[in-house]
Every structure is written in C-alpha cells, then in structure tokens.
C-alpha positions in Angstrom: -147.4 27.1 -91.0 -144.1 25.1 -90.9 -142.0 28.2 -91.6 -144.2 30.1 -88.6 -143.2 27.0 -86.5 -139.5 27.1 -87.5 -138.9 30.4 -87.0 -140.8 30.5 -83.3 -139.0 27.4 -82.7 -135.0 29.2 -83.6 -136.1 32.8 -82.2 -137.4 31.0 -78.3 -133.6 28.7 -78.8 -132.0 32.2 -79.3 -133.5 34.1 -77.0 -133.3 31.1 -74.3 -129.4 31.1 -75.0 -129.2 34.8 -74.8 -131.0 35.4 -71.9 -128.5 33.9 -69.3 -125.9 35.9 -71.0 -127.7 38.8 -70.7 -128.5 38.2 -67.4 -124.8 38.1 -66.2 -124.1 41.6 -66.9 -126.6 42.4 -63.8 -126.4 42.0 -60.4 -129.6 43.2 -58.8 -133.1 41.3 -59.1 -135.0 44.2 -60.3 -132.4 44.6 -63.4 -132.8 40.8 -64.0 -136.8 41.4 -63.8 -136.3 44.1 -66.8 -134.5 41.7 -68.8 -136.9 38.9 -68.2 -139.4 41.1 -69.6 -137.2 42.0 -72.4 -137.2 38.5 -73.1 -140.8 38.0 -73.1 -141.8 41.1 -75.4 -139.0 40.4 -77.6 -140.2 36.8 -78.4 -143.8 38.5 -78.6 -142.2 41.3 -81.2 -140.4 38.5 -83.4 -143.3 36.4 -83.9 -145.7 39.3 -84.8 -143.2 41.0 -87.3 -142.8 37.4 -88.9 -146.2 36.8 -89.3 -146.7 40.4 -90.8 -143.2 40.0 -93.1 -144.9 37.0 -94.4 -148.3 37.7 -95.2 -146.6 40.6 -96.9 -144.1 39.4 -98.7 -146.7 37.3 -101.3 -147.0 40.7 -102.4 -143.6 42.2 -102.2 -140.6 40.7 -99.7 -138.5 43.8 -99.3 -141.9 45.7 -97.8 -143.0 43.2 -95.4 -139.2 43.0 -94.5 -139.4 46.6 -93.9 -142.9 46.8 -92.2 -141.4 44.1 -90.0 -138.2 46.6 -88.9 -141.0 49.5 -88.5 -143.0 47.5 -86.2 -139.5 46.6 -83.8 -138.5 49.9 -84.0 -142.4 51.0 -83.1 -142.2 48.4 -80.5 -138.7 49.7 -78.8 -139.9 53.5 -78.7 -143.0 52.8 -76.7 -141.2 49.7 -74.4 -138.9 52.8 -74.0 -140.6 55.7 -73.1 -144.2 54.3 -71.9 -143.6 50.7 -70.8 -140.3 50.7 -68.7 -140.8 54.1 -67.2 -144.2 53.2 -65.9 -143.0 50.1 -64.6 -140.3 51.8 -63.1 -137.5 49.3 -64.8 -133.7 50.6 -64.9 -133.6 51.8 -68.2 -129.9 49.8 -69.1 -131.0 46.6 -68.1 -134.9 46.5 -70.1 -133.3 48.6 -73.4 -130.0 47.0 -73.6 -131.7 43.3 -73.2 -134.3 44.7 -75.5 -131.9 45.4 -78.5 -130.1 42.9 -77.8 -132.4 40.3 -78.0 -133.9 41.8 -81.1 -130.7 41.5 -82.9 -129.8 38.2 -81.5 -133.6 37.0 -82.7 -133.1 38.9 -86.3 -129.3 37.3 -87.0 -130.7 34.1 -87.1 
C-alpha cells in the first residue's frame, strides 16, 4: 500500500506542476476546460495502470509494465475518438495535455 501511496502522491505533484504549464499554451476557456479534463483522466489512467503493473508484476514485471502501456495507449484512443469528440473539446488542447501529462506522470 505504501508504494500505491507514493506513487499517487509523485503522479498528483506532477500533474499539479504540469498543469499550469500546460495551461499557458491556451488562451480560450474551453481549451483550458480540455486540459483540466486531461488532467483529471490522466491522474485516473496512472493510478489504474499502477495498480494493474503491480499486481502483475509478482508474476512477471516486464508484462504488467507492458499491460500498463496497453491500457494508456487503450485509454488515449477512446479519450480521442469517443470522449473529446462527444464532448465537443478542441482536439489540440485535450490530446496534447493528454500525452503530455502521461509522459510527464510516467518520467517520474
């Protein structure tokens, strides 16, 4: 549980420092709305994928590490093409905050 903690605990501090970056690179409210949600969904993403990466990985590491990467880049195709469409969201600001903030969360 400690690591779960830890890990929630660096991805919200890198996703909170990220986000007002992000956030700079657009002007209008409904771009900022995108990356908010970005934001949110990311932090969502992260925590699942740990969880799954570490029950997996009593078994074998480099799986649950992969099933983890499947499940973000399972995640990204339907925010793209189902979630930000049907919210109407500019498509820059929610997939560019999206990757970002996945990388930023991953790096860490």
């Amino acid at each position: 549980m400690k690591a779960g903690a830890w890990f929630a605990l660096g991805t919200l501090a890198l996703i909170a420092l990220s986000y007002p970056l992000l956030r700079m690179g657009f002007a209008s409210t409904h771009e900022a709305d995108a990356v908010r949600l970005s934001a949110m969904l990311a932090l969502g993403v992260q925590l699942a994928t740990f969880a799954v990466a570490r029950l997996m990985s009593r078994r074998n590491m480099i799986i649950g590490w992969g099933v983890g990467t499947v499940l973000r880049f399972i995640a990204l195709t339907v925010y793209a093409f189902l979630i930000a469409p049907s919210l109407g969201l500019p498509l820059s600001a929610a997939l560019g905050g999206k990757i970002r903030l996945f990388f930023e969360a991953t790096e860490g």
